[in-house]
Short mmCIF file of the C-alpha atoms (twelve columns), coordinates in Angstrom:
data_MODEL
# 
_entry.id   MODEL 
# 
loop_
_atom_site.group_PDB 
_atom_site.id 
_atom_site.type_symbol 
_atom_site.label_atom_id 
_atom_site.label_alt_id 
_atom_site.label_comp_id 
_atom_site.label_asym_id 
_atom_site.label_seq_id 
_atom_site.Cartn_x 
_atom_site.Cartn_y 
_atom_site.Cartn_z 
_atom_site.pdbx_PDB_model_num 
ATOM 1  C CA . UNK A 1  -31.020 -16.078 16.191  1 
ATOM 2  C CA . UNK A 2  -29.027 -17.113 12.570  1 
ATOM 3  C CA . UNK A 3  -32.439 -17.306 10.821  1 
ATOM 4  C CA . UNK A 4  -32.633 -13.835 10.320  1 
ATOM 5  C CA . UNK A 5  -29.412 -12.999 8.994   1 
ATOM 6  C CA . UNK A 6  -29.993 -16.210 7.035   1 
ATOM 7  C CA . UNK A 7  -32.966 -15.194 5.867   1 
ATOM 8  C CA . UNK A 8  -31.802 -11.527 4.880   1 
ATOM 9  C CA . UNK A 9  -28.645 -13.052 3.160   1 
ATOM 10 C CA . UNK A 10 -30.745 -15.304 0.823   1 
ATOM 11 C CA . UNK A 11 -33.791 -12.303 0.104   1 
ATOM 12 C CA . UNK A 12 -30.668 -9.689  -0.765  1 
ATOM 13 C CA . UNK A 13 -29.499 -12.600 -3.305  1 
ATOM 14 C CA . UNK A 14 -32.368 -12.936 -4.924  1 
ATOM 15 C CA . UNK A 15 -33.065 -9.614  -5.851  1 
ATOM 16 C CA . UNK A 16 -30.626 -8.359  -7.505  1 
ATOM 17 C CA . UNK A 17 -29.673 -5.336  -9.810  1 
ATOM 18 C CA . UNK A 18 -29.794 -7.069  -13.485 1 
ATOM 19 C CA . UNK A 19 -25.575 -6.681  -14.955 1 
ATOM 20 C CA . UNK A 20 -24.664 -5.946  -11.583 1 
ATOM 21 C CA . UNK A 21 -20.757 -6.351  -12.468 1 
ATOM 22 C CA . UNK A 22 -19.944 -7.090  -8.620  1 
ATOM 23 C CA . UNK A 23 -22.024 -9.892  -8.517  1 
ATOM 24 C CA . UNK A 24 -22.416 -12.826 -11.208 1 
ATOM 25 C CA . UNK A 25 -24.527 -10.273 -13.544 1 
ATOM 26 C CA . UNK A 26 -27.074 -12.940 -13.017 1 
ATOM 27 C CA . UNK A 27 -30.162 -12.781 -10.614 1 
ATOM 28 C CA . UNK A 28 -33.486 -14.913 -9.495  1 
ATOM 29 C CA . UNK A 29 -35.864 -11.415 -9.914  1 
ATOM 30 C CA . UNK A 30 -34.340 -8.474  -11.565 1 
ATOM 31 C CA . UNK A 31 -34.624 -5.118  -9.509  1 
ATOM 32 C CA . UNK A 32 -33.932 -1.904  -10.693 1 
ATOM 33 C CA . UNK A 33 -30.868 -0.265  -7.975  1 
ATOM 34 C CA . UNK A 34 -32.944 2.447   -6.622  1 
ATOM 35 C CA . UNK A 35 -35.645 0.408   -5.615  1 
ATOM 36 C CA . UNK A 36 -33.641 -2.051  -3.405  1 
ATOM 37 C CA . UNK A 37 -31.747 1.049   -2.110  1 
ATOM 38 C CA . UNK A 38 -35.014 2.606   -1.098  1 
ATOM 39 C CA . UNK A 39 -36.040 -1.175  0.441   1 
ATOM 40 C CA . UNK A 40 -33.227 -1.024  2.304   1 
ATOM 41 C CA . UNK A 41 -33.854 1.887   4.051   1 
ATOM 42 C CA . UNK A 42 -37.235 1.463   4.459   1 
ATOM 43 C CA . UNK A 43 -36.372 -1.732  7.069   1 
ATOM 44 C CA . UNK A 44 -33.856 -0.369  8.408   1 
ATOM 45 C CA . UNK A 45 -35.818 2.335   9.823   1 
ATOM 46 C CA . UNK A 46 -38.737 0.295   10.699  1 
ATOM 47 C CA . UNK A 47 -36.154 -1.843  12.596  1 
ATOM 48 C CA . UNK A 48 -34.900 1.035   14.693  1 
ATOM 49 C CA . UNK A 49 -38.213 2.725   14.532  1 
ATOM 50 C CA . UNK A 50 -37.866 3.201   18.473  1 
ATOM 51 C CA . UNK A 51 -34.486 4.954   17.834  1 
ATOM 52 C CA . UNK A 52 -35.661 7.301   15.230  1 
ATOM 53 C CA . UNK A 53 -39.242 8.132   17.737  1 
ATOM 54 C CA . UNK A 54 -36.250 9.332   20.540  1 
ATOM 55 C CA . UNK A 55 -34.422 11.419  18.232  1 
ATOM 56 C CA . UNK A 56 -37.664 13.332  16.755  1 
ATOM 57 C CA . UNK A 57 -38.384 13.644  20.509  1 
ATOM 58 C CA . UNK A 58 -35.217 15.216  21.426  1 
# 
């Protein structure tokens, strides 16, 4: 059950936003904003993929 929040926490550290002044400005792989914007959203829908299926039913 905390290995997924684990995991998240240490994928959403290493890509990071290069001169990101709310982090360390550092990162492990530099990723432009809008691309781990748009991978956010991407699993957050496929994780509620069910929910968004009942509200383009309804």
């Amino acid at each position: 059950m905390i290995a997924a929040p684990v995991a998240v926490a240490v994928l959403w550290g290493a890509f990071a936003t290069p001169d990101d002044a709310s982090r360390s400005g550092k990162t492990v792989i530099a990723t432009p904003g809008l691309l781990l914007l748009g991978a956010a959203l991407v699993v957050y829908h496929l994780l509620s993929w069910d929910r968004v299926l009942w509200l383009l039913r309804h």
